[in-house]
TORKOL-139161 format. One record per residue (C-alpha): residue number from 1; residue in three letters; x, y, z. Coordinates in Angstrom, 2 decimals. Example, Ala and Ser with C-alpha at 12.3 -4.5 7.8 and 13.67 -1.06 7.14 Angstrom:
TORKOL-139161
[r 1 "ALA" [12.30 -4.50 7.80]] [r 2 "SER" [13.67 -1.06 7.14]] 
//
This chain:
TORKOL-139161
[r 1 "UNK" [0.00 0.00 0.00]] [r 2 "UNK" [1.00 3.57 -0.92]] [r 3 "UNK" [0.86 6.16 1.07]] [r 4 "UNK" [1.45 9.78 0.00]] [r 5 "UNK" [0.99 13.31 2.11]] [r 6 "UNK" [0.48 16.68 0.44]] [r 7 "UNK" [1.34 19.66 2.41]] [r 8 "UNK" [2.35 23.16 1.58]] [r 9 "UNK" [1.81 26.81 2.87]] [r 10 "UNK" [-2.25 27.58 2.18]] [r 11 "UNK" [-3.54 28.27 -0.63]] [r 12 "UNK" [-0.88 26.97 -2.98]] [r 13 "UNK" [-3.08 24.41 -4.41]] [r 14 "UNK" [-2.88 21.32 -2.17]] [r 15 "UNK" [-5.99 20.09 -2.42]] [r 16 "UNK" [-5.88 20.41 -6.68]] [r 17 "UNK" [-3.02 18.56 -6.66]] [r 18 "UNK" [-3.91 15.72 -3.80]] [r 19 "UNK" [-6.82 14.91 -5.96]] [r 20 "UNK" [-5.28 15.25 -9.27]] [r 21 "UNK" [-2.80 12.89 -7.75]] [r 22 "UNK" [-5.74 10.73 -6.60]] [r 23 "UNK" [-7.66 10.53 -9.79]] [r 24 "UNK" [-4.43 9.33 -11.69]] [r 25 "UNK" [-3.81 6.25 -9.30]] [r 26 "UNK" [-7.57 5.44 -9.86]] [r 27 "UNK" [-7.30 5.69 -13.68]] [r 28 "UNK" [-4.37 2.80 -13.29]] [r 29 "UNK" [-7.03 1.03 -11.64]] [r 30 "UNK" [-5.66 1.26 -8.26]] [r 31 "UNK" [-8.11 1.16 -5.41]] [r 32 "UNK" [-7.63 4.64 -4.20]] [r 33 "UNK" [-8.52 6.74 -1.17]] [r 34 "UNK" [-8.16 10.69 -0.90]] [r 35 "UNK" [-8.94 12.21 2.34]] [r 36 "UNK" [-8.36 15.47 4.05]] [r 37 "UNK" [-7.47 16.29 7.75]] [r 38 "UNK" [-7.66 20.20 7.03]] [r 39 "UNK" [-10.78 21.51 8.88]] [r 40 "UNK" [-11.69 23.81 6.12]] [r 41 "UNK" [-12.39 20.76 3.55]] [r 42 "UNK" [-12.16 21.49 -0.16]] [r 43 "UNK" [-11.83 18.08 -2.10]] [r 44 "UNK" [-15.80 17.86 -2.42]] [r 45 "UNK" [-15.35 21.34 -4.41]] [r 46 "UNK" [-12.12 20.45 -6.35]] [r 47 "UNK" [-14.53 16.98 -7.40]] [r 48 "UNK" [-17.45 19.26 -7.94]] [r 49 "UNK" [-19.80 16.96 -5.59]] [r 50 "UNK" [-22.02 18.65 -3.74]] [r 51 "UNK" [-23.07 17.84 0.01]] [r 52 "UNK" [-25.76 15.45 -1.23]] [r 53 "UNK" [-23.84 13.44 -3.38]] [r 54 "UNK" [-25.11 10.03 -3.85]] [r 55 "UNK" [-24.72 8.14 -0.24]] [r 56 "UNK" [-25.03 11.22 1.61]] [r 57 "UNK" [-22.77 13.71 2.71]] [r 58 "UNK" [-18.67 13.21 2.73]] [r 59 "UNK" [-17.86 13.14 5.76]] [r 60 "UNK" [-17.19 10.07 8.32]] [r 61 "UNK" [-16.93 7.34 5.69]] [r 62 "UNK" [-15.12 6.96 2.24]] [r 63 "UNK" [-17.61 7.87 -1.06]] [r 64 "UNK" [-17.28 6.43 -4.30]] [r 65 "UNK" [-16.49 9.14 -7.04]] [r 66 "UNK" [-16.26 7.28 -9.78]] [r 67 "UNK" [-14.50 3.47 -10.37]] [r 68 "UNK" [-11.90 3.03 -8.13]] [r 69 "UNK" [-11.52 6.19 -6.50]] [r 70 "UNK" [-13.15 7.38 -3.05]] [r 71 "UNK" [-13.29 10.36 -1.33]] [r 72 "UNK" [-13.92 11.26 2.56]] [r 73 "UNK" [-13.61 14.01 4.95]] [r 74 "UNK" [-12.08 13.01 8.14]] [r 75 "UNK" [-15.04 13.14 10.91]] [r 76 "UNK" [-12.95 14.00 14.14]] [r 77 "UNK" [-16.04 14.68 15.97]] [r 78 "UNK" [-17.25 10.98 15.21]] [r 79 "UNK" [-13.73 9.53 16.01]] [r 80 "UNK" [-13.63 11.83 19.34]] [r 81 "UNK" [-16.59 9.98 20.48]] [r 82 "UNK" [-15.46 6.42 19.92]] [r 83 "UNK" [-11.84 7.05 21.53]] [r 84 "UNK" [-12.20 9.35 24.29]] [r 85 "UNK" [-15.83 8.42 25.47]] [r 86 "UNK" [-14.20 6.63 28.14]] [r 87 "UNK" [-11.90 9.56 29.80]] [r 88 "UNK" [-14.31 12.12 28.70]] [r 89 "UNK" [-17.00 10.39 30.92]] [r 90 "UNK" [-14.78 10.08 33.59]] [r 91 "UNK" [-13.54 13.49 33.48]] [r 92 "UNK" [-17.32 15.07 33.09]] [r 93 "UNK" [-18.44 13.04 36.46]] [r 94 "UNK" [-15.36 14.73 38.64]] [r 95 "UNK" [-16.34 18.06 37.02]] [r 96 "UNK" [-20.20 17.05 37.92]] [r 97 "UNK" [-18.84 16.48 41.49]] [r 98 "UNK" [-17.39 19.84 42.31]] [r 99 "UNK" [-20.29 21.88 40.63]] [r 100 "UNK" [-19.39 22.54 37.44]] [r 101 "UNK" [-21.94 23.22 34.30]] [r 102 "UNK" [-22.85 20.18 32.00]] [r 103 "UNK" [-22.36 22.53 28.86]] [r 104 "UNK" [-18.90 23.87 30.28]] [r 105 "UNK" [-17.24 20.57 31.29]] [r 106 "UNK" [-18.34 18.95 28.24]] [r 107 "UNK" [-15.60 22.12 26.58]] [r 108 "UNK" [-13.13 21.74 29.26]] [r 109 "UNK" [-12.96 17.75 28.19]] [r 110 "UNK" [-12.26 18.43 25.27]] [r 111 "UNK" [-8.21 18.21 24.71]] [r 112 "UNK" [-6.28 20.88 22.92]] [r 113 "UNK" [-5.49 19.71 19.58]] [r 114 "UNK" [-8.16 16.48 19.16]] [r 115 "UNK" [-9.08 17.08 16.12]] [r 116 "UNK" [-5.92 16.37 14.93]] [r 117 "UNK" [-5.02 13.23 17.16]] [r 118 "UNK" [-8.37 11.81 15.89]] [r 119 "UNK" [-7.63 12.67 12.04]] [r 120 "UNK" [-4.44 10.57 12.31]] [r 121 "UNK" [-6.29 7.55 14.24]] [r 122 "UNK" [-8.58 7.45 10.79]] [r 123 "UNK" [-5.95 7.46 8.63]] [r 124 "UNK" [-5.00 4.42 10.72]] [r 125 "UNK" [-8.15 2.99 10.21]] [r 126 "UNK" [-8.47 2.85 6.72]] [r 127 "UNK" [-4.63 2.05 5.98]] [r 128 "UNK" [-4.92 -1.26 8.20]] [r 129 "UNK" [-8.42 -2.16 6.78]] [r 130 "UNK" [-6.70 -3.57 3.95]] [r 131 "UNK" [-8.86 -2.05 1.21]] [r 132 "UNK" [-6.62 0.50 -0.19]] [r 133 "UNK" [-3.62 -0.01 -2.63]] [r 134 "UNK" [-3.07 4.32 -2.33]] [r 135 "UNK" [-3.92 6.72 0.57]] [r 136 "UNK" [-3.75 10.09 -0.80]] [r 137 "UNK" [-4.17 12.62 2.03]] [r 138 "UNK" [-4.68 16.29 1.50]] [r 139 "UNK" [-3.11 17.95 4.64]] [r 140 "UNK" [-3.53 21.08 6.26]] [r 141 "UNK" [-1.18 23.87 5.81]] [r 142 "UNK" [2.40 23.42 6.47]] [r 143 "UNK" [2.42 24.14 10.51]] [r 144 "UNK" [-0.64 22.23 11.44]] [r 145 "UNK" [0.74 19.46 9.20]] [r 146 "UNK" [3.85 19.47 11.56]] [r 147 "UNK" [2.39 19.47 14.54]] [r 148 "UNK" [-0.03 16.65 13.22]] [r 149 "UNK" [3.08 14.32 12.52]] [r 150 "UNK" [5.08 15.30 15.54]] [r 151 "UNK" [2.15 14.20 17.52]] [r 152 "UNK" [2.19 10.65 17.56]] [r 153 "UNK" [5.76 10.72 18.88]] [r 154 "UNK" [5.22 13.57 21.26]] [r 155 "UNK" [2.10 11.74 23.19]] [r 156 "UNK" [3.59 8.74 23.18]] [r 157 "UNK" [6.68 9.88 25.30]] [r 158 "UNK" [4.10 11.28 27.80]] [r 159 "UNK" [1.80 8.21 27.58]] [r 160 "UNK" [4.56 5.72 28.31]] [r 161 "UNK" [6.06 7.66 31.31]] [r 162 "UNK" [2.84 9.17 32.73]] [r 163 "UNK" [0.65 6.38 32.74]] [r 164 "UNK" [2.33 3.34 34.85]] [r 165 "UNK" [2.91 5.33 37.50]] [r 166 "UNK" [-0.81 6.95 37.92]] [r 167 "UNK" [-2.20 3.47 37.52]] [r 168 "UNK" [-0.24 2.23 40.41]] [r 169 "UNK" [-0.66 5.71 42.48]] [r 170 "UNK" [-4.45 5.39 41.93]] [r 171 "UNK" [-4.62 1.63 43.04]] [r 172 "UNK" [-2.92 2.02 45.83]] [r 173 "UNK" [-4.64 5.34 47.42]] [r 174 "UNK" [-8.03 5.43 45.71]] [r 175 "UNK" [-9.76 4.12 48.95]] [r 176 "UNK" [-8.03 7.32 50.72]] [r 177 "UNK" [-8.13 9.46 48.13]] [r 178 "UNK" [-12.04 9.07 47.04]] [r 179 "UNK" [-13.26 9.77 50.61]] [r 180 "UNK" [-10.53 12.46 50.90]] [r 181 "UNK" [-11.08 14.30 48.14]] [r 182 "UNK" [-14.91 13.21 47.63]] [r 183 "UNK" [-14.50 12.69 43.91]] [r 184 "UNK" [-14.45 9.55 41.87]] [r 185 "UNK" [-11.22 8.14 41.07]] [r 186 "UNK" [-10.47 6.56 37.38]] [r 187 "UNK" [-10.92 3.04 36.75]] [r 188 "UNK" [-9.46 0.55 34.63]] [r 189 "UNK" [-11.66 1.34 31.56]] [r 190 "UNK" [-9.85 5.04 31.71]] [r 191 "UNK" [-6.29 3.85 32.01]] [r 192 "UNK" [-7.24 1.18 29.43]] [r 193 "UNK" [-8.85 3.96 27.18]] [r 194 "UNK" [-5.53 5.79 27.23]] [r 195 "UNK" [-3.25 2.86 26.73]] [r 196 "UNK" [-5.07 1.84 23.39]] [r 197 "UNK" [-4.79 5.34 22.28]] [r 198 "UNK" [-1.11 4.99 22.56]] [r 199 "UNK" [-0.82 1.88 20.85]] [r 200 "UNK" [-2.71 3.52 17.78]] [r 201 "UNK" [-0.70 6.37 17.58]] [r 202 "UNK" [2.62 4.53 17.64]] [r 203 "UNK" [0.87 2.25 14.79]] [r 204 "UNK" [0.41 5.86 13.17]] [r 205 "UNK" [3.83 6.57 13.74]] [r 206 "UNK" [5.43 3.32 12.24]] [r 207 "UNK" [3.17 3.79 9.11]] [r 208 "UNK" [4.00 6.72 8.22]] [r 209 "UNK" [7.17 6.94 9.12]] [r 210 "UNK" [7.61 3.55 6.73]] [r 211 "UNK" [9.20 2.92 3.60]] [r 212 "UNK" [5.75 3.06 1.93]] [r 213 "UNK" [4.44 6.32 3.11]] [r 214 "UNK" [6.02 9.62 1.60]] [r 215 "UNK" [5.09 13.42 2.06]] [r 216 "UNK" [5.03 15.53 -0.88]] [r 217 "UNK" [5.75 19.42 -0.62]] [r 218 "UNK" [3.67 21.62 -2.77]] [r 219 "UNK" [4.86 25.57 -3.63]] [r 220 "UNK" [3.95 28.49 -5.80]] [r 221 "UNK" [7.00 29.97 -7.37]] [r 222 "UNK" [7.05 32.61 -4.80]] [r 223 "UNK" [10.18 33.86 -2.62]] [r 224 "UNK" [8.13 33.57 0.89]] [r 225 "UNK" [6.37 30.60 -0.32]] [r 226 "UNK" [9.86 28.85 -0.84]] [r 227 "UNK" [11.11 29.58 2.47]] [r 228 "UNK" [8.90 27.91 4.20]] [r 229 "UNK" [8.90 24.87 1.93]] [r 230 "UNK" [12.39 25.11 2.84]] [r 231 "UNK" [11.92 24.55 6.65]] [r 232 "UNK" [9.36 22.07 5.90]] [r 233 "UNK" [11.83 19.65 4.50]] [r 234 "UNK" [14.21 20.07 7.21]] [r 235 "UNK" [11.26 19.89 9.50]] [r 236 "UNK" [9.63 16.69 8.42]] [r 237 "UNK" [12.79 14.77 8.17]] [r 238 "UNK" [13.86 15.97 12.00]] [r 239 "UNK" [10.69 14.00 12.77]] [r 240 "UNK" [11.99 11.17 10.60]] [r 241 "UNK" [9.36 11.43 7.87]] [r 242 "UNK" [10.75 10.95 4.39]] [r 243 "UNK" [10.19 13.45 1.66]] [r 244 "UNK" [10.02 12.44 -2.02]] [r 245 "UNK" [9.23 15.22 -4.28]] [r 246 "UNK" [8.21 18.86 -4.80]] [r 247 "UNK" [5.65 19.81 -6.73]] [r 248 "UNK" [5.47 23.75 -8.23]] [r 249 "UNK" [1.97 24.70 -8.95]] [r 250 "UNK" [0.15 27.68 -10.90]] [r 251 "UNK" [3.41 28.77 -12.97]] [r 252 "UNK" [2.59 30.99 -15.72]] [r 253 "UNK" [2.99 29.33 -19.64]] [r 254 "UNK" [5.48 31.27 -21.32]] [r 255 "UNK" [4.44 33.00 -24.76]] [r 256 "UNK" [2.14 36.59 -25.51]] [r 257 "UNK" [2.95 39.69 -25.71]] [r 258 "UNK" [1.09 41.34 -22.59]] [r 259 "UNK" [4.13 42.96 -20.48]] [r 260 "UNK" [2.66 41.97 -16.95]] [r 261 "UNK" [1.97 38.53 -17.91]] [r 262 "UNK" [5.97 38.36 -19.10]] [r 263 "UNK" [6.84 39.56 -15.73]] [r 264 "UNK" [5.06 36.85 -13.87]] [r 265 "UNK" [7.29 34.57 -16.05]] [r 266 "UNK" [10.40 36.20 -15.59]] [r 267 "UNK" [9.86 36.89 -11.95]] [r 268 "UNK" [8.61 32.85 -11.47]] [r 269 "UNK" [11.62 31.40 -14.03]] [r 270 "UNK" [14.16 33.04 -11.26]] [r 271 "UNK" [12.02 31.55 -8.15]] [r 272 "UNK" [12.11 28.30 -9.87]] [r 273 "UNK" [15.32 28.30 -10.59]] [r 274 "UNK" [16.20 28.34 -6.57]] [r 275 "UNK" [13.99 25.85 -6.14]] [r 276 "UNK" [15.81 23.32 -8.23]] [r 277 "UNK" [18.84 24.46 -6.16]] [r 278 "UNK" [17.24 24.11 -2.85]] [r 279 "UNK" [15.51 20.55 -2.99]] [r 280 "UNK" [18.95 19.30 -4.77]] [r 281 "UNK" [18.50 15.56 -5.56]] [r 282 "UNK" [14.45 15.54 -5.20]] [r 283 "UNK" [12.29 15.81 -8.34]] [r 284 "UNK" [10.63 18.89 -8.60]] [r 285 "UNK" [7.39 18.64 -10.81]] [r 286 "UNK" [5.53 21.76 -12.44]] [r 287 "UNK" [1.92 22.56 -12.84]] [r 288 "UNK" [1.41 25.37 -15.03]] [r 289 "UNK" [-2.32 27.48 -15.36]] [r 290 "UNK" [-4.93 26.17 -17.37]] [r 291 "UNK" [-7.22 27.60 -19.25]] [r 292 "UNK" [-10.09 27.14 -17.23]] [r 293 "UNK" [-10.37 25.83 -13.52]] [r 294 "UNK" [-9.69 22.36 -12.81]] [r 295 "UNK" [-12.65 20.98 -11.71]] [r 296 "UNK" [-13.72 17.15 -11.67]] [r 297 "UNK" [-12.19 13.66 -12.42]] [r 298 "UNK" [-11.08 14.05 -15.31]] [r 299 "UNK" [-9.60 17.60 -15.41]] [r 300 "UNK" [-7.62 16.41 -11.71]] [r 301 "UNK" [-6.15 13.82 -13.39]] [r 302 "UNK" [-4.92 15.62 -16.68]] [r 303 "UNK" [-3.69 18.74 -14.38]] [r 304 "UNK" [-1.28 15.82 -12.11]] [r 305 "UNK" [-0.45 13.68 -15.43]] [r 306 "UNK" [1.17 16.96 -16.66]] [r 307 "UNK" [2.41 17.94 -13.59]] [r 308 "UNK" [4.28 14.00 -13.17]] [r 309 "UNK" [4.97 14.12 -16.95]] [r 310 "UNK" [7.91 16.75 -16.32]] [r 311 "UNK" [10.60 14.15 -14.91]] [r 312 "UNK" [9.20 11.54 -16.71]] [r 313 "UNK" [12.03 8.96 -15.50]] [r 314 "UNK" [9.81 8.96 -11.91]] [r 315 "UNK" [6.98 6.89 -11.46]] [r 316 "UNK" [4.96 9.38 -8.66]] [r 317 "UNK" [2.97 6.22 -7.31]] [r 318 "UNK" [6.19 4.21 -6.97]] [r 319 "UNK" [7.35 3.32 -3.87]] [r 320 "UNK" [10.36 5.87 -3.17]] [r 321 "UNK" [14.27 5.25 -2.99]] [r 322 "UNK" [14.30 8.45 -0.82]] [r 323 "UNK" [16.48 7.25 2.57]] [r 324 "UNK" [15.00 6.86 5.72]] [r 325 "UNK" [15.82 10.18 7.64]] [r 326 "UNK" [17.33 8.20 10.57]] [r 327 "UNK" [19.95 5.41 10.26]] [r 328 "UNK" [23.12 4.08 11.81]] [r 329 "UNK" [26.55 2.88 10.99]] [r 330 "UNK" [28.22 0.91 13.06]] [r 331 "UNK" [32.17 -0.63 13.46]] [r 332 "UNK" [33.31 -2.25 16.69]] [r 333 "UNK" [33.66 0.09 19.10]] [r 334 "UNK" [31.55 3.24 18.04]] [r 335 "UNK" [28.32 3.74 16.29]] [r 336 "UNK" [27.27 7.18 14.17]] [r 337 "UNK" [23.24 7.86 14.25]] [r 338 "UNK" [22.84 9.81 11.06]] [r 339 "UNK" [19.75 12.24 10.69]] [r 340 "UNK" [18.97 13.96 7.94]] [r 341 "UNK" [18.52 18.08 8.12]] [r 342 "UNK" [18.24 18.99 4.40]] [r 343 "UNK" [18.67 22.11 3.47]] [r 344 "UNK" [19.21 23.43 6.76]] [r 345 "UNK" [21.93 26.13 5.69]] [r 346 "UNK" [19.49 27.54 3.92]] [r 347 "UNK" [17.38 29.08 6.85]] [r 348 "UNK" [18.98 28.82 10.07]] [r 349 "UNK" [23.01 28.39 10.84]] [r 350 "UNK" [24.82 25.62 12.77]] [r 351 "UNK" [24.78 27.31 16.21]] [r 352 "UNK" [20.75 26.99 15.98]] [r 353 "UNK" [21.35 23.14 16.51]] [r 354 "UNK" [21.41 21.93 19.64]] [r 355 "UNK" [21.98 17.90 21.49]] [r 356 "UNK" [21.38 17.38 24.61]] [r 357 "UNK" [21.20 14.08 26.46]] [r 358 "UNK" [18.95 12.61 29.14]] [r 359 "UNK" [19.40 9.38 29.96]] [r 360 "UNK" [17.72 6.79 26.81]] [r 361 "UNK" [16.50 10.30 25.04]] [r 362 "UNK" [17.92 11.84 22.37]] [r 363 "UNK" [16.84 16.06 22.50]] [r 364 "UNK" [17.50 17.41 19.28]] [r 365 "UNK" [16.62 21.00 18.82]] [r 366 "UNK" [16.64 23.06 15.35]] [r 367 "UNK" [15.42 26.33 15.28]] [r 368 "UNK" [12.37 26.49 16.68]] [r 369 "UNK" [11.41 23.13 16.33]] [r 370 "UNK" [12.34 19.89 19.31]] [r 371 "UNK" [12.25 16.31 18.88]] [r 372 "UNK" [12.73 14.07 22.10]] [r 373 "UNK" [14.39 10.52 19.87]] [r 374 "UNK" [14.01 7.64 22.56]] [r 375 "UNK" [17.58 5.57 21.78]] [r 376 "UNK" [17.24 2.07 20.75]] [r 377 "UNK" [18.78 0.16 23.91]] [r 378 "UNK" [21.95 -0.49 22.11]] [r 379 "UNK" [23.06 3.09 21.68]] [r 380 "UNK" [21.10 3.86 25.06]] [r 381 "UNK" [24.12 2.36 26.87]] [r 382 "UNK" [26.39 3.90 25.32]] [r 383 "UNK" [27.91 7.80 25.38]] [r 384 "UNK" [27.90 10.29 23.16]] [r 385 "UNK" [31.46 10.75 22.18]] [r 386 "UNK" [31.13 13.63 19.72]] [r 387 "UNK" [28.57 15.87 17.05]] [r 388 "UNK" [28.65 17.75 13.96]] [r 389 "UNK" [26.49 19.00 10.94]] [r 390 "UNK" [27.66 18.01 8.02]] [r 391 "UNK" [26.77 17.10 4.39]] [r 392 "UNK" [22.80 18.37 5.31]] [r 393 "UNK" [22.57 16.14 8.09]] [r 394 "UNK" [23.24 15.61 12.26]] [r 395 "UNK" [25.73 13.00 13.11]] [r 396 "UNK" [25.76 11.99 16.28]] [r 397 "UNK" [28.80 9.62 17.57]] [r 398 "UNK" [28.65 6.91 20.26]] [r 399 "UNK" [30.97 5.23 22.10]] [r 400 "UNK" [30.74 1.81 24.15]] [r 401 "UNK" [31.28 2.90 27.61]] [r 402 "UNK" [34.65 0.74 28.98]] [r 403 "UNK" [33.95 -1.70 31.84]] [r 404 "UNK" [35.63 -0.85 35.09]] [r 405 "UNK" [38.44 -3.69 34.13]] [r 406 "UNK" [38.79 -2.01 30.88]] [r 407 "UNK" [39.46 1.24 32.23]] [r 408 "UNK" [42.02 -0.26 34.89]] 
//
């Protein structure tokens, strides 16, 4: 199964190209699903289906557009309900306890950021359902779409450090504590609500962290939309997510007379020009105006055929040979954790990268982005022995720690 991402700062034409990209896999009769996690939907518009379409709404379940090719709208709402209903009702009959309004604890429940924890527990869903030979999703802009793939990481270093210990706290007090405190103390069902939840996300994280799954950067040829697309590739691969292509959308065709039109071209042939430079060794794809707006099937899939027909020598479905952003080498005595920071030059210097250690974790900090990397138990026991950037990525060098006799 293929899975491929689509993010890029708003309005540069995600969604256009997400479905464009759909509607090709479909016409090579691939059993393909496009679905968006961006709270301000637009795939129903860029198929032209209305809010009645056929089976009802898109929304919580996948509709058929045409053969081989669904569409659906991630319902966090619905998935909110079937995760959470356990904690939520736990945390609603404390709040009950100590007076507070039914319509204001059911807000305070609510956890910051849900809506994106619950879109990546449906993408989980339909990738292990089995039913899908692509998974096209249409992201949100570029910084919700980080923080939507640093998630699964970032809860699950909380969940697996928070959690034993307040299950063994609470059994051991909760006689005290509930007469104490006159509130109910969480059960079993609670703790086991939250350890399921952090079993799915680290499935999320595996999956699309995988050789399979890809993200795919989309730009206008724009100076400030470049930039960021910049720090989005160093981004995603910090949080070891692999990046496989770039595609440049709504560049003006060349030919006419008009004077502003020729200025677009000039202006977007220079921008271009650094793009090639700054995604060095990824293919960089073009989609140039139409005519007309492309709306529907067909007109998707003839806007991302000529977008894919530019480096022709890539199949864009293919599994890529992009590198996993994290690997290792290893000799007898030391062992090198490689992670890849491309283009990092590019928007923020060396002294902006920062390793610290604690323990089995990792802290990597560039710019003003953090990951927390839990070591394998190999390198945990070992020491860090020395780090530099170099060749657009972090290595990191680590040294077996000498026995006592050894260091006699």
């Amino acid at each position: 199964m293929r899975i491929l991402l689509f993010t890029g700062k708003g309005g540069v034409g995600k969604s256009t190209v997400s479905a464009g990209t759909a509607a090709m896999s479909a016409a090579r009769g691939l059993r393909t699903l496009v679905l968006s996690t961006d709270a301000a939907h637009s795939l129903a518009d860029a198929f032209g289906l209305s809010d009645g379409h056929r089976d009802g709404a898109l929304g919580s379940e996948p509709v058929q557009v045409t053969e081989h090719l669904y569409v659906q709208h991630v319902d966090a709402q619905r998935r909110f309900e079937q995760s959470w209903a356990e904690v939520q009702g736990y945390l609603l009959s404390v709040l009950d306890t100590i007076g507070v309004d039914r319509i204001a604890a059911e807000e305070l429940t609510v956890i910051p950021g849900a809506e994106e924890v619950f879109a990546l527990l449906e993408l989980r869903r339909m990738a292990v359902s089995g039913e899908w030979d692509t998974i096209v999703v249409d992201c949100a802009p570029t910084a919700e779409t980080l923080r939507l793939l640093a998630l699964p990481e970032a809860l699950g270093w909380y969940l697996e450090r928070i959690l034993p210990v307040q299950r063994k706290m609470v059994k051991a007090l909760k006689p005290v504590l509930t007469k104490a405190a006159g509130v109910p103390m969480p059960g079993d069902s609670v703790f086991d609500a939250l350890v399921r939840l952090h079993g799915e996300l680290a499935e999320v994280r595996a999956l699309l962290s995988g050789p399979e799954a890809s993200v795919r950067i989309v730009l206008t040829p724009e100076r400030v939309v470049l930039a960021e697309a910049r720090r989005s590739w160093t981004t995603l691969s910090l949080y070891g997510y692999r990046v496989d292509g770039v595609v440049a959308n709504r560049i003006f065709p060349a030919g006419g007379s008009d004077d502003w039109r020729a200025g677009w071209v000039k202006a977007q042939d220079d921008v271009l020009s650094d793009v090639e430079a700054s995604f060095e060794g990824l293919p960089v794809w073009r989609s140039f105006y139409r005519p007309t707006e492309p709306v529907g099937v067909d007109d998707l899939r003839e806007v991302a055929e000529a977008a894919y027909a530019w480096s022709g020598r890539i199949d864009p479905l293919a599994v890529p040979e992009t590198a996993a952003p994290f690997r290792t080498e290893t000799t007898e005595d030391t062992t090198i954790v490689h992670l890849a920071l491309p283009g990092l030059a590019q928007w923020v210097g060396r002294d902006q990268v920062q390793l610290g250690r604690n323990g089995d974790e990792l802290a990597i900090t560039v710019g003003a982005y953090r990951r927390l990397l839990t070591l394998p138990a190999a390198l945990a026991r070992m020491s860090v022995s020395g780090a530099r950037v170099e060749g657009g990525e972090l290595r990191v060098a680590f040294s077996r720690q000498p026995t006592k006799t050894e260091s006699e």
